[in-house]
N, C-alpha and C positions, 0 to 999 in steps of 0.2 A: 451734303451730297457725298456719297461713296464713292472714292479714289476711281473704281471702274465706271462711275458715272461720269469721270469730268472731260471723258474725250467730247472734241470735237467743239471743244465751247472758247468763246474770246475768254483773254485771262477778264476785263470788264464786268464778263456774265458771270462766271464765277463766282469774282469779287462782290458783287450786288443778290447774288444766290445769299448767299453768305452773310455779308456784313450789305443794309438798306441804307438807299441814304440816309434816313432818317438816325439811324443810329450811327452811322458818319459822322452826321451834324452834332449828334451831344458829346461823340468823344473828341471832335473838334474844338469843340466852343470848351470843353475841360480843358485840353492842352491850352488852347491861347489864352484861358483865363491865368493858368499855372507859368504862363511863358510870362504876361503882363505881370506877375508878382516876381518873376526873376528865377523863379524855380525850375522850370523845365525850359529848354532849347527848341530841341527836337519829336518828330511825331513818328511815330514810327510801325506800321500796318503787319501783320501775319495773316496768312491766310494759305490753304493748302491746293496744287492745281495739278494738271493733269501732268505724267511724270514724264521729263525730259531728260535728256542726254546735257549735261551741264556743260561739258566741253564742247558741244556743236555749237550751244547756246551761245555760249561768249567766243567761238569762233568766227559768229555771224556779228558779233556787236561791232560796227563799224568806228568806232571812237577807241582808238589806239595811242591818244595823245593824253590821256589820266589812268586811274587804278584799275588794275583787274588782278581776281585772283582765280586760282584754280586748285582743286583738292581731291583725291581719287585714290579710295584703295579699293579696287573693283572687288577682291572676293570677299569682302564683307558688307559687298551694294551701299556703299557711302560714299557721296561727292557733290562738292561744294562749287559753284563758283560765283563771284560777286563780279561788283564792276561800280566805276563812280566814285567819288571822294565826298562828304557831307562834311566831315572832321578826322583828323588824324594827328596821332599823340606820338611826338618824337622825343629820343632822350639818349646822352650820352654819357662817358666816364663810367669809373666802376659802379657809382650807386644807380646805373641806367634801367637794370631789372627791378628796383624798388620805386622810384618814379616812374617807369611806364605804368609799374600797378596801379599807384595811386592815381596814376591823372588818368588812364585806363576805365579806375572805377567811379571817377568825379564824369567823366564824360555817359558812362553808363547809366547814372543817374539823372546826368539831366534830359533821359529819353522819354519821352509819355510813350509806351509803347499797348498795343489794344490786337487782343487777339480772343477770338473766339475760340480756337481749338487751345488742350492742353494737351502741352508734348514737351520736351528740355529741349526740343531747338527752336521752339518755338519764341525766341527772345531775340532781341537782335546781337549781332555777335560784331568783332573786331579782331578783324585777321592782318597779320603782317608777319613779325618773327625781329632776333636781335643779328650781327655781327659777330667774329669767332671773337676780335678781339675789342674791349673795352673802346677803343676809338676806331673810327671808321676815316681813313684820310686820303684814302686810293681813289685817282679821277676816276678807274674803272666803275667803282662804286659808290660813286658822288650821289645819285637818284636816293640811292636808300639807308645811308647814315648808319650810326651804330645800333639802332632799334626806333621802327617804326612799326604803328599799328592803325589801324585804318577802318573807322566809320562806312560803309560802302553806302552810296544811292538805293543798292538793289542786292539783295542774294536768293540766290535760288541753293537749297539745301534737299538729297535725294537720302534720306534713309531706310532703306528695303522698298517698300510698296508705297509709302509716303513721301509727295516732295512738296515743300512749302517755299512760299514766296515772303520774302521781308522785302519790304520799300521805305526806305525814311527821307525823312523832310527836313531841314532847319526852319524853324518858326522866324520868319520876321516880325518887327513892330508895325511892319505894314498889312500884313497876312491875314485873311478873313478867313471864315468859314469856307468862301465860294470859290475865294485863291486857290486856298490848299485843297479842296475836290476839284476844282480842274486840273490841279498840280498832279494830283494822282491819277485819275483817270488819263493826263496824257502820260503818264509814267506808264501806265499798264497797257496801253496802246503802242508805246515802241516795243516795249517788252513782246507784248504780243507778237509781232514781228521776229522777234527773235527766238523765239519758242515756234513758229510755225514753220515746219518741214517742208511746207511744199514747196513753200520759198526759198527754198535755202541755196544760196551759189558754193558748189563745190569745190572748185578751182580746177587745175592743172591736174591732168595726167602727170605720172613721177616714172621714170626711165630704169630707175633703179640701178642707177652706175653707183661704184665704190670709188671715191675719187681720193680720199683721206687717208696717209702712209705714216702710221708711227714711225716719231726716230729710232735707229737702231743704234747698234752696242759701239757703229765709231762714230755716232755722232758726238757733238759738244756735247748736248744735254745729257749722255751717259756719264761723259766722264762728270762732269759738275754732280752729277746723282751720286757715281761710285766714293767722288771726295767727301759730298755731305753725309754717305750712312759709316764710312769709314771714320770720320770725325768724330759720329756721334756714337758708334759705337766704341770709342775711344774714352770718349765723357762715360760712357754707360761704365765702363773698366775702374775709371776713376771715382763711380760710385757718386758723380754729379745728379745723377738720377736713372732709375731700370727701364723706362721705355719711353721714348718718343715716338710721336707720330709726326712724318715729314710727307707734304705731297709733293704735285707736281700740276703745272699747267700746262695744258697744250692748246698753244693759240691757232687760230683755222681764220682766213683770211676768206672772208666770203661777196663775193661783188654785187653779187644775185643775191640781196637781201633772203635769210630763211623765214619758215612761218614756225613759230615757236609752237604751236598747238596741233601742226605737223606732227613734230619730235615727240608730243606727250601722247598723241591717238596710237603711235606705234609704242612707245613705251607702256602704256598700260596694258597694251594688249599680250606684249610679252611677258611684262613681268606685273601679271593681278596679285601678288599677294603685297607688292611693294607700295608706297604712300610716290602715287605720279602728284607735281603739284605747280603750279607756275605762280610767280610776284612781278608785275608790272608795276611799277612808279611812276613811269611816263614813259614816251612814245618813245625814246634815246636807248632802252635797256630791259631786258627782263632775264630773270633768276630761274631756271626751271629744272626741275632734276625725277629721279625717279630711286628712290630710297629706301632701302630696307631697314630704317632702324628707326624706329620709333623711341625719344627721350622719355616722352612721358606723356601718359592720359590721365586728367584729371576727372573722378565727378568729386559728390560732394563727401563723401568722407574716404573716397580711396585713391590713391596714385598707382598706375602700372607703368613698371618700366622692361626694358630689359639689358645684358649684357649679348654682345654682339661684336666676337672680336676673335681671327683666326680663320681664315680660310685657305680655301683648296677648289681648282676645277673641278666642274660635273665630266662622269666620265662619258665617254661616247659610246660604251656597251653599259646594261644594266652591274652588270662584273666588277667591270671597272669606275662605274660610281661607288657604289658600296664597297670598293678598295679603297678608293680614295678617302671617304669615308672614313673607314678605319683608322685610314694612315693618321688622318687629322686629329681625331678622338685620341689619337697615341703619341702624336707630335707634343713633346715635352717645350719647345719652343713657342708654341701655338697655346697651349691650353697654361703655359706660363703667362702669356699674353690676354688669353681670357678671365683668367684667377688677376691681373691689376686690375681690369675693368668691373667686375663684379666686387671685388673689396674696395675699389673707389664710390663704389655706388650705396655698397652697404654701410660706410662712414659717412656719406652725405645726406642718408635718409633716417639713420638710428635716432639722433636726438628730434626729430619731429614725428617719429609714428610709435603705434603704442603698438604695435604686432609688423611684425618683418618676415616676409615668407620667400626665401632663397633655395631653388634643388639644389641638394646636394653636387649634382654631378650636370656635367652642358649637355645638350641636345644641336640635333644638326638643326639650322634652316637650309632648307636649298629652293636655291634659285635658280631662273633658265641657265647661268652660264657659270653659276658660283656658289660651292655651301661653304655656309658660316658655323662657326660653334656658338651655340645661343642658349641665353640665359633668362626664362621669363621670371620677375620680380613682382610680387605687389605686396602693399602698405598701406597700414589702416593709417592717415593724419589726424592728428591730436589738434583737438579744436583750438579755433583759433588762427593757427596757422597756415600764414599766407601761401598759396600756391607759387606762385612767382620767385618769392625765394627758396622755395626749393627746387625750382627750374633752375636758380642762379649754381644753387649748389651743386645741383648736375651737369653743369655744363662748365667745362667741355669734360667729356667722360673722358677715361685713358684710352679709347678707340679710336678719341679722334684730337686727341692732346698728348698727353703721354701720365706719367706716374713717377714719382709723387706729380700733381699737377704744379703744387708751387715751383717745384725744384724745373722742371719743368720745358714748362711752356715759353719764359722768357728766351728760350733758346731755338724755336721754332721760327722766328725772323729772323734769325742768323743765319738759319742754313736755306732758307725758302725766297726768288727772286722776285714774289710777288703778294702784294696784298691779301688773304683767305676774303676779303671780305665776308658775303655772308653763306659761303662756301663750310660745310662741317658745325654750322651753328644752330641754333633752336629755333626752327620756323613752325607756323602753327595757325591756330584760330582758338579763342575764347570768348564765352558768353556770358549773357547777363545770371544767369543760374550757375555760375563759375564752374561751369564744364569747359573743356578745352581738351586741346591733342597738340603737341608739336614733338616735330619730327629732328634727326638730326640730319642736315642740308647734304649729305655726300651721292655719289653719284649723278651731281649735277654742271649745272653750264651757265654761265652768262651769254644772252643772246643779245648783242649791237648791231648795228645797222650794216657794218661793211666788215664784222668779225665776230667769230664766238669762241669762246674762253672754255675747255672742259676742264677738271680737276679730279682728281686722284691720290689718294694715300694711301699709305701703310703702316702699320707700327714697326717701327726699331728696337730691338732688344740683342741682347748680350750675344747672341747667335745669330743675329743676321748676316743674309749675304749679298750683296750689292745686286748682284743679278739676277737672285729669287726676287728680290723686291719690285726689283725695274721691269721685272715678268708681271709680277701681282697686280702692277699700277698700267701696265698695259692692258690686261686682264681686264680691269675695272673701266678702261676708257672703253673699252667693243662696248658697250648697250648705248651710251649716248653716239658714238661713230655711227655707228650702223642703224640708229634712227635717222640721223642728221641728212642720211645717205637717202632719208624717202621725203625730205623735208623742203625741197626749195619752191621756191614761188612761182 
């Protein structure tokens, strides 16, 4: 059935458009024969249905006490969201990015997965992301460990004009044929529910007060900022290492529980070129942010990355962007800071690709309230080689670690009063055709129940200055601030 034919139809009729029962029945009875020999687990359905808004979808899903994820870069009409737990693959310590792969791709295979259309997202996929640092120990971020990645129930995936539905099942030893088709047809029944607009509860009207006051220059947390870039540009002198990167948290005490998916309708809407995306683990926490920097897209023989490091305000006449602009493109401070991140990138990628294509010179990104000096990358990988470790390798870039990385990062709990958790680290989704994308986690927020956590960085180098910085990192909190401000319940 043609995408513009599937309005108005239950996802059911679709599904039975589509895939009969009958042909239900034999890829069933394959899966439980391959479950009864120990081979396959899980069943796992595709099919394409009429195109939804992914983020109303799961703003309507009333089960807020398991997984939900969410994934959106609007100007490229791509977005994700899942929901539900079937299996999920957690791992910790430094070898954490090589065991998620592995058990990542043990889990992938024990899928029977049956699809009638051919597309690359048509597989089932496993979305979650890792932690900035090797252990994850902070109660703030107890839910989600140093890397977890997650089986979902359900995804709903929108790419341009196509949106397809994955639904998987865990095979029990008890499970029939007749089990698992009413298992699904009630899956595709709440679904349907939640896909249907007419239904849909809005909530609240939003007032649109600004209630949320950065600290200023006498508060404590200046001075503790002014000590830590002072210190560290001390070590920087000492040639301990050329750049760190130090953020900052600002915690927000909220009584009036917010709605997380709130924050993400108004962040995508401001900044579409950005990856909006949220990680739920359970009903206690969720991860959500709105990102400009993509670490890496895999397919199957190419990686794109980019370098993303050095900024300056958009200006408030056409003039004065394009001054600023300039200034940035000429700021020796700035574009020194872009040249670590880009030579950290091109030593992490040279021994796996057999061609490395770097411009010579940065280009702006700009965004609604901030341009960056950017650096797009891509790279042929040399068969064989696993994607995952070279996500390990690129993480953390010197954008959001520092340079050298070893020299480093160990010094980034010294001067920071709080956990990164999974704040600056590589969140994402990957499929069974080992395509994938993940992001790097900045400009984001942990949302709890009676508090939410933003975070903010900068890089430190030989010419910093305490109070450029504690501007920058103010700079960088206005988008999640002023969504928060349309966000409560």
């Amino acid at each position: 059935m043609p995408q513009n034919r599937l309005q108005n139809h239950s996802l059911a009729s679709l599904f039975e458009y589509q895939i009969s029962r009958k042909e239900l029945s034999i890829q069933l009875r394959k899966a439980i024969e391959l479950q009864e020999k120990g081979i396959k687990k899980y069943f796992s359905v595709s099919f394409p249905i009429q195109k939804v808004d992914v983020l109303a979808v799961l703003e309507q899903n009333p089960d807020k006490s398991n997984f939900e994820y969410y994934w959106e870069k609007p100007s490229e009409d791509f977005s994700i969201s899942a929901a539900g737990e079937v299996s999920r693959v957690k791992t910790t310590g430094k070898s954490r990015f090589r065991e998620a792969s592995q058990n990542g791709k043990k889990l992938i295979n024990e899928i029977f997965h049956y699809s009638k259309l051919s597309h690359s997202k048509t597989v089932p996929h496993l979305f979650g992301g890792f932690s900035f640092h090797d252990h994850n120990i902070s109660k703030d971020w107890a839910e989600f460990g140093a890397s977890s990645f997650t089986l979902p129930e359900w995804s709903i995936i929108v790419d341009g004009s196509l949106c397809l539905l994955t639904t998987t099942f865990h095979i029990h030893s008890s499970d029939t044929e007749k089990s698992l088709t009413d298992s699904i047809y009630q899956r595709l029944e709440y679904l349907n529910k939640l896909c249907s607009s007419e239904a849909y509860e809005v909530g609240p009207d939003f007032d649109g007060k600004h209630s949320v006051m950065l600290p200023n220059t006498d508060s404590a947390d200046f001075q503790n900022w002014k000590y830590s870039i002072t210190k560290a540009t001390d070590q920087i002198d000492e040639n301990r290492y050329s750049k760190i990167v130090l953020a900052r948290k600002l915690k927000i005490n909220t009584p009036e529980q917010v709605c997380d998916t709130h924050i993400l309708n108004r962040l995508r809407h401001q900044y579409p070129d950005c990856y909006s995306f949220l990680i739920r683990q359970s009903e206690d926490a969720s991860f959500i942010g709105c990102t400009p920097e993509r670490l890496a897209s895999f397919s199957k023989d190419f990686i794109l990355t980019e370098g993303l490091a050095g900024s300056t305000p958009r200006g408030k006449t056409a003039s004065e962007d394009v001054k600023l602009e300039n200034e940035l493109l000429k700021s020796r401070k700035d574009r020194n800071e872009h040249e670590f991140v880009i030579n950290a990138i091109y030593q992490s990628l040279k021994s796996y690709s057999d061609s490395l294509h770097i411009p010579e010179l940065p280009s702006i990104k700009k965004l609604t309230n901030v341009q960056h000096l950017y650096t797009p990358i891509r790279a042929h990988i040399k068969d064989g080689v696993s994607k995952t470790e070279v996500l390990k390798n690129l993480h953390p870039t010197p954008a959001v670690g520092g340079y050298p990385r070893e020299q480093a990062i160990p010094y980034i709990s010294q001067f920071e009063d709080f956990d990164r958790g999974w704040y600056a680290a590589p969140i994402g989704w990957i499929n069974a055709n080992g395509d994938g994308e993940f992001v790097v986690a900045i400009r984001s927020g942990l949302i709890k129940k009676e508090e939410v956590n933003f975070y903010a960085g900068c890089g430190i180098v030989k010419d910093s200055d305490p109070l450029k910085e504690w501007e920058e990192t103010n700079l960088k909190f206005i988008p999640m601030l002023s969504a928060l401000d349309y966000a409560r319940k």
